[in-house]
N, CA and C of each residue as an Amber inpcrd file, in Angstrom:
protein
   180
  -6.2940000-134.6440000-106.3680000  -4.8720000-134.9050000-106.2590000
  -4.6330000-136.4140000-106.3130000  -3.5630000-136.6500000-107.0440000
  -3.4330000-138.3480000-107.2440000  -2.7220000-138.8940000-106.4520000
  -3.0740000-140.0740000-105.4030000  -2.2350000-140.4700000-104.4660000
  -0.6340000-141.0900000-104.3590000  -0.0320000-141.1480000-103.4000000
   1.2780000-141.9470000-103.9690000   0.7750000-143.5190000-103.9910000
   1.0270000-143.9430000-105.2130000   1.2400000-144.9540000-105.6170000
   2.3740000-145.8530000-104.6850000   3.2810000-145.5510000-104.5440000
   4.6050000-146.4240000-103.6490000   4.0670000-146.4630000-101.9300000
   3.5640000-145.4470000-101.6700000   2.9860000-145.2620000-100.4120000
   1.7150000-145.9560000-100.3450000   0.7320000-145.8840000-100.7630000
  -0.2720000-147.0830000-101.4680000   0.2870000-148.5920000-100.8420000
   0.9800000-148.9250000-101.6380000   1.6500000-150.1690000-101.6800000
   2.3100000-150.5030000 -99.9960000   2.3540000-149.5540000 -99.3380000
   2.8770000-149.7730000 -98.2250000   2.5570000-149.6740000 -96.7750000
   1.4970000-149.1000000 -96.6570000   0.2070000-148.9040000 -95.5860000
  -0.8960000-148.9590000 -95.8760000  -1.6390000-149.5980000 -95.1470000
  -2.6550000-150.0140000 -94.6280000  -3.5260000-148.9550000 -93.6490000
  -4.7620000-148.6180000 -94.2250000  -5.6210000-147.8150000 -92.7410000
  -6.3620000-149.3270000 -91.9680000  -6.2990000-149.1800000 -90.6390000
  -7.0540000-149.9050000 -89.7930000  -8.3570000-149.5050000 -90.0300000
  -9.4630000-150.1130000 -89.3400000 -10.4440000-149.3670000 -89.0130000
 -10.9350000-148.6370000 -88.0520000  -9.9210000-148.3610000 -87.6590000
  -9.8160000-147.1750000 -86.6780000  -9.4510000-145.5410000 -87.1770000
  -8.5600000-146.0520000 -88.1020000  -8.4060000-144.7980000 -88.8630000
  -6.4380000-144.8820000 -88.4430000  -6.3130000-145.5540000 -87.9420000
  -4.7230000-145.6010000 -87.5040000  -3.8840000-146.1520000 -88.9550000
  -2.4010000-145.9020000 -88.7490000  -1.8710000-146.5360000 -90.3340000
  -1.3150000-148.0690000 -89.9860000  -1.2110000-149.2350000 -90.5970000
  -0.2390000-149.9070000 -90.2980000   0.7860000-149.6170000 -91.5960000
   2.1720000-150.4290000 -90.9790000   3.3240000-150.5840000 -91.5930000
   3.8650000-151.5860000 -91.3930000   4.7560000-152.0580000 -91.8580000
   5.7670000-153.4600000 -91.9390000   7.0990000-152.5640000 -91.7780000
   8.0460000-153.5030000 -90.4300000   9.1250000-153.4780000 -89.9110000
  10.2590000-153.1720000 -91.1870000  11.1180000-152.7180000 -91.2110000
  12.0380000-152.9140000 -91.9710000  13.3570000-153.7180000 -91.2890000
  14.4150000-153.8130000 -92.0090000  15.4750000-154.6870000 -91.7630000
  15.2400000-156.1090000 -91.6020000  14.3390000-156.7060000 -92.2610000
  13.6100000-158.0310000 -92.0510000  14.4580000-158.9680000 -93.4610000
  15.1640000-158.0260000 -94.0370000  15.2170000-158.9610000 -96.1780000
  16.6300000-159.2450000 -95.8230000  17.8570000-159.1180000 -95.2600000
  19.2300000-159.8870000 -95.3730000  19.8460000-159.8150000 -94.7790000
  21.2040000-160.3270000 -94.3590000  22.2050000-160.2670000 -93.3420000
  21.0410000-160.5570000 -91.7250000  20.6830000-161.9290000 -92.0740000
  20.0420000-162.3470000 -91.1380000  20.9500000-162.8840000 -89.6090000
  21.9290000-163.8760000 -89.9540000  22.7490000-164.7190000 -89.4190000
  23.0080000-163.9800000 -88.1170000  23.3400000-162.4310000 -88.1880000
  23.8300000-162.0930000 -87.0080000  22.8690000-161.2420000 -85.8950000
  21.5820000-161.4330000 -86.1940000  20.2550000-161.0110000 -85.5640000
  19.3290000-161.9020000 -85.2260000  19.4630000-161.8960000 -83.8900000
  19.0800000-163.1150000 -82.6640000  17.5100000-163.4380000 -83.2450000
  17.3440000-164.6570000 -82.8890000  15.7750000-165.3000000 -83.0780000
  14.4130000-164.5390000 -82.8740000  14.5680000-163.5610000 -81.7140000
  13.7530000-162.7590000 -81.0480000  13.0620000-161.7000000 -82.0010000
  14.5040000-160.8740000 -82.2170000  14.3520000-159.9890000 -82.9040000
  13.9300000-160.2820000 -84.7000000  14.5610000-161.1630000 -85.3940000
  13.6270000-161.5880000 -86.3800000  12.2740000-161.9860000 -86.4110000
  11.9060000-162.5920000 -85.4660000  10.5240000-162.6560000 -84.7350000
   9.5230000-161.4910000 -84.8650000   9.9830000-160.5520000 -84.5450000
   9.1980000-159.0400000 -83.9900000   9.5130000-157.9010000 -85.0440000
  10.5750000-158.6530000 -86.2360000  10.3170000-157.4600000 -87.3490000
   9.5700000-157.9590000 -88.3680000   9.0230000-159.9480000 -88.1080000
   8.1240000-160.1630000 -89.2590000   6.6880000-159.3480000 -88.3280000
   6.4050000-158.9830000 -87.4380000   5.0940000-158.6010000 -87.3790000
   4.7960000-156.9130000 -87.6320000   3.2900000-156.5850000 -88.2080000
   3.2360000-155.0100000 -88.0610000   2.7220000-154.3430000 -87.2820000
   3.5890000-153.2050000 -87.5380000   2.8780000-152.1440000 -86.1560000
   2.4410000-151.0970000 -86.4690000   1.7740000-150.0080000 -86.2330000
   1.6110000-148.3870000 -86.5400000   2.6200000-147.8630000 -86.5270000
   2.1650000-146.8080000 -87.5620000   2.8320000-145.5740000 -87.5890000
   2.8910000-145.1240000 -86.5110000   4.1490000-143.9580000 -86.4470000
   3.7390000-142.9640000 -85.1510000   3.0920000-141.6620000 -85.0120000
   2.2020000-141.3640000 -84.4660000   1.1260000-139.8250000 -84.5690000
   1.6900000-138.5920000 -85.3730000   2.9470000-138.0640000 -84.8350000
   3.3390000-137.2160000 -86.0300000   3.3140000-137.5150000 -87.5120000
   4.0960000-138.5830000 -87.7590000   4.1400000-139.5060000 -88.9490000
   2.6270000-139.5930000 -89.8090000   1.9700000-139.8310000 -88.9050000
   0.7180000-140.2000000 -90.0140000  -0.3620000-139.5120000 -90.3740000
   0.0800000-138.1520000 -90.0570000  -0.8390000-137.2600000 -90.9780000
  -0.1130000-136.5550000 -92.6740000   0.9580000-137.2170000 -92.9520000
   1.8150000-136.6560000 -94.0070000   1.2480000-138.1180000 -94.7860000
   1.4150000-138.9160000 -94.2530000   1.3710000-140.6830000 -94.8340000
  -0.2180000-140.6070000 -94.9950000  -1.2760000-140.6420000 -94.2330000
  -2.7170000-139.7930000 -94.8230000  -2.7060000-139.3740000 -96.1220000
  -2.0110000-137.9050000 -96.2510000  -2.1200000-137.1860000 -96.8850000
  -1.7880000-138.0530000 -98.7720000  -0.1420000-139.0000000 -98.6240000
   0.2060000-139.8040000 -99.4150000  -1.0820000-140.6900000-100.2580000
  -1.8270000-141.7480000 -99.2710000  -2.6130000-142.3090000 -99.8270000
  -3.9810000-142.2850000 -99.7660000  -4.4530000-141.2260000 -99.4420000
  -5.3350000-140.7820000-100.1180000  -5.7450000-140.0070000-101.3330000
């Protein structure tokens, strides 16, 4: 089976076997979203457990 390509492009396996991802709402209408919070959507975090056995399934 051929993987998703777009999904590919968008997670990461750890070596743990966990997924990462990148925050969204990070690309415009910055001005009115405090310092903090731009802060903490440039960094990534995991998926969540339900979530990442479908996202698995994607890129592999």
């Amino acid at each position: 089976m051929k993987s998703n390509r777009a999904a590919k492009k968008r997670f990461k396996l750890t070596g743990s076997g966990k997924i990462k991802r990148e925050k969204a709402y990070r690309s415009h209408i910055l001005t009115k979203k405090s310092n903090k919070r731009k802060r903490q959507l440039g960094k990534a975090t995991l998926v969540s457990q339900p979530d990442s056995k479908n996202i698995k399934r994607l890129i592999q």
